[in-house]
Structures are given as C-alpha cells and as structure tokens.
Phi, psi and omega in degrees: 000151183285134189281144216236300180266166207311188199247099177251027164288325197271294187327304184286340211278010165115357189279305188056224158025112161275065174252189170295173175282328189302302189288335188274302158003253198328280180305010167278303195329125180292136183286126166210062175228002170074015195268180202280147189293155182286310162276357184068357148291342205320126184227022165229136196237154155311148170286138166317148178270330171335285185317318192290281194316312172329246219333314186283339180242023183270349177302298194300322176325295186308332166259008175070026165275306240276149163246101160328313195277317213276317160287004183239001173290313183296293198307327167278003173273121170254040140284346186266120181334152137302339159312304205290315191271004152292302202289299209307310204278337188288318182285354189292347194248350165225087190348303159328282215280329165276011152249351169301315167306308234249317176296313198282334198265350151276080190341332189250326161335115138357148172275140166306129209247346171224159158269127204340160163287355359085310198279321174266017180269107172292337177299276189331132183290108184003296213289291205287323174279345170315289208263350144274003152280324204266000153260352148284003190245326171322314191272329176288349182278324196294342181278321171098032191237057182292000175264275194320324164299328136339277149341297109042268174330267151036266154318356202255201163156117192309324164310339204222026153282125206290343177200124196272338190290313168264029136292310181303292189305293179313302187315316180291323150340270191294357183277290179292326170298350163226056134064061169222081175297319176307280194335312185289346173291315166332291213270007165271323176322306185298312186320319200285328207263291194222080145248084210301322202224062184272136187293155176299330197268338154274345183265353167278323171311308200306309210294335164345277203297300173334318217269302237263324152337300177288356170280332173301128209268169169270003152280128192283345168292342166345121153321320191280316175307322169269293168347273104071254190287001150276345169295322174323263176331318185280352177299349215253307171306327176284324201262016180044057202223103190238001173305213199267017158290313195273345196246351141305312184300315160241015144340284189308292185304317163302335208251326212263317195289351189276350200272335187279316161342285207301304175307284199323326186299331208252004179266319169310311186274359162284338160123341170315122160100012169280135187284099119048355193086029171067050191257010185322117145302119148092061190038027175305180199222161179283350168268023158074345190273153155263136203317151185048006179283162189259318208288162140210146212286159181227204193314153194295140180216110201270343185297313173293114203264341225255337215260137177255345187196106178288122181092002225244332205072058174265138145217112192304075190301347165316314177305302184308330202259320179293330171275355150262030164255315195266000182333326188255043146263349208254130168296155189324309195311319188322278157347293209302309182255026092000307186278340207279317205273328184264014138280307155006265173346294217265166195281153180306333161281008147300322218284290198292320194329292190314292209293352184264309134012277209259328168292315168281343164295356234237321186268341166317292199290000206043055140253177227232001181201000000 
C-alpha cells in the first residue's frame, strides 16, 4: 500500500514540510513582526537566552556542579539550538541525563527502549526537567522513537520550556505518528493558540498534519486506519522492537482485515458490491466506495482542487502540500479560490487553523495580504 502519512524522515531531519528547499530557507527565520496570534489569546513566548542562561545557571549553582568555563564552552557555540546548549549545560548537573542525551543523540546507539527516569522525577525543578525532556524528545523523534519521546514530553510543562513551539510541535509529531488523533489536535490547537512567535515552518506542518487528520475515518476497518497501524508496527520493527507492543499491533491489523473480509463477504452473499460483472479493480464495489471507506462521493466538483468529499471536512494533502509549493506562482483569483474551497470543505471552527495556514505561505512568498 502506498504510504498516506507525511514523511516524517523529512520532517523530523528540520526540512519538516513538504515544501521547497528555498521555501523552508525562508521559514527557518524566527517570527520577529509581532503580529497579532491567530487566536488572539497567545501567552507563551520563546525564552530570552538572558532568562534560559539566568535559570541554568542559578540551578547548576544549587547543585554544586557548576564550572564557568565548562558552561560558557556549550553555551556560547551558537551553532547550536537553544533547545539543544540548555539541556546540554543543564545535564553538567545531572549525570544521568547526559548519558541519556548522548545515547539518544547517536546515530549508532540502540534506540532508547524507556524515556529517561528524570523526565518523571517531580523533585526536580520543572525548568530542568521540561528542557531535558524536549531535548531528548528532539533527538528521539528524529530516530523515529515516538512512544518514548511522548513520554518525555509528557513529563514536562510547556510553560517552562526555553521554546514552547517545539514542545508543541514535537508533541503533535509523536501524537500523530502514533494515530492519537484528539491529542494531536489539542496540542496543533495550543501551537496555533497560544504561541505568540511560533515559526512558520511548525505552523505549516502542524497544519500539514491537522488537515491530513481530518480524512481519517472512525471506522477501524478503514484501509487507510489499517495502514496506519502496519506503518506502526513496521517502524517498530526497524527500531528492532518485536515484543508484545508490536505483537498487540498487529494482533489489531489480523483481526480488522479478517472483519473487513468477513463484511465483503456477507455483502456478495446478500447480493451486494456486485462490479459490472465483477470488473471492480481491486475489489471496489459499484457504489464507487472503497471497502471500510466512510467517504462517499457526491456531485462532480471540478472546480476544486483541494475537496475530497463535499461537505464531509475531506482534504486532499497531497494536493495542499503541491499548492503550497506553487503558491508564489499561482495568480490572485487562483489563491483566492483555494481559499474560498478548503474553507467549504472544512467545518467553521476551523476557520482560524485555515486562515493562519494561508497567512503563513503568504509571509514565506512575500505577499503582504
């Protein structure tokens, strides 16, 4: 089967987006215009590196580790995240945490099989256990090791994370690669709600991944729901993890294809899903649905590039992610009615995602509205 959800190989390695390379250039830039949150509450900001450095190092104090030279060596390579020279300078006080970072940040290193014990210790101070989870949770997504990074996360709290956007963002990451849609919605909501300078380049993924959300049916026989969980299962399998998590998983994929069989089955012998003279491809059925789909399709809507089901909230991201490549290519009226059709689409409490969305390809391309 063809694969249905995003690349998060592209994703995690910082491209995240399926844009240009050109376009991602331009959206690595840190919002510094100040303009008003998509929702008009936003109350989390990146941390100032003043503050981040303050904290860290009245901690490190507290704990009778700290070295000026050996923290101001980490602290000052600004090739380095901030995300990344917090949690580094944080770990000179706990032993622990810096082999966890160094195991989790190594490419040759077994993958971590728990998320560090430190991300659930409450004695520990919030801002330090926050930010060596979300920089253990950075290199594990990048690993493809999303229940522990979850986890992680988890263990946190985003207020006192040095950068809430990629608390956010990672989180919505590990939600959605393992098919916890409401989480994942939450935590693209909060990104979108209340992060005043979340970079364009999480809010075109998160929206990325929202969009891509709403196609997923509530049925579990859905094809696509099972793919899904055989993507699962073979990630798990790559990360050489075959216990009884992965062996539940696909427990679940045996049982739903025998239930989906079983339904064709009792639809033939009812007189149901007859082809043409049984000229269906791939077992299609003659009311145009494909076995376990939800959608069913209605009047032709040739106009629309974007609509997968009318009315239904269908959005094709394959489509979304090619019109956010040609975006600065397409004339207004074009934009325009894009805008007109995947508001449609989609249900009205939707509305600011789309519009923050369509604002941020809009500040990639340089237009100015």
């Amino acid at each position: 089967m063809s694969a249905r959800i995003l690349s998060w190989a592209i994703l995690t390695a910082g491209c995240a987006c399926a844009l240009s390379a050109n376009m991602m250039a331009r959206a690595a830039e840190p919002n510094k215009s100040g303009r008003t949150p998509t929702f008009g509450f936003s109350t989390l900001r990146t941390m100032t590196e003043e503050a981040a450095r303050t904290q860290a190092v009245e901690w490190l104090r507290s704990t009778g580790r700290y070295d000026a030279a050996t923290f101001d060596r980490i602290w000052n390579d600004q090739g380095r995240s901030l995300i990344d020279r917090t949690a580094d300078v944080l770990a000179l006080g706990l032993p622990q945490a810096q082999a966890a970072l160094q195991q989790v940040r190594d490419p040759n290193a077994p993958p971590p099989e728990a998320a560090p014990a430190f991300v659930r210790d409450s004695s520990l101070d919030p801002f330090v256990r926050t930010n060596l989870a979300l920089a253990f949770a950075k290199a594990a997504v990048n690993r493809k090791v999303y229940e522990e990074a979850l986890e992680a996360l988890n263990g946190g709290v985003v207020e006192k994370a040095v950068d809430p956007a990629a608390f956010l963002f990672y989180k919505a990451v590990c939600e959605h690669a393992t098919i916890q849609k409401s989480a994942a919605t939450r935590s693209i909501l909060r990104l979108l709600d209340e992060v005043a300078d979340a970079p364009d380049r999480y809010k075109l993924v998160a929206s990325l991944m929202f969009f891509e959300m709403q196609n997923w049916s509530p049925d579990p026989k859905d094809l696509a729901n099972i793919e899904r969980l055989m993507d699962n299962s073979g990630r798990r399998l790559e990360l050489a993890r075959a216990g009884e998590k992965t062996q539940d998983i696909q427990r679940k994929i045996i049982f739903r294809l025998d239930e989906l069989i079983k339904e064709l089955e009792n639809q033939q012998k009812n007189g149901g899903g007859q082809c043409n003279g049984g000229n269906c491809p791939n077992g299609g059925q003659a009311n145009g649905k494909r076995p376990g789909s939800q959608q069913t399709p209605s009047s032709p809507a040739p106009d629309s590039v974007i609509m997968g089901g009318s009315g239904k909230g269908i959005v094709d991201e394959k489509e979304l992610r090619k019109i956010a490549e040609s975006w600065g290519t397409l004339p207004p009226d074009k934009r325009a009615k894009i805008i007109e059709d995947i508001n449609r689409d989609l249900p009205p409490k939707y509305k600011p995602i789309i519009d923050e969305y369509f604002k941020a390809l809009n500040r990639i391309h340089g237009y100015s509205k």
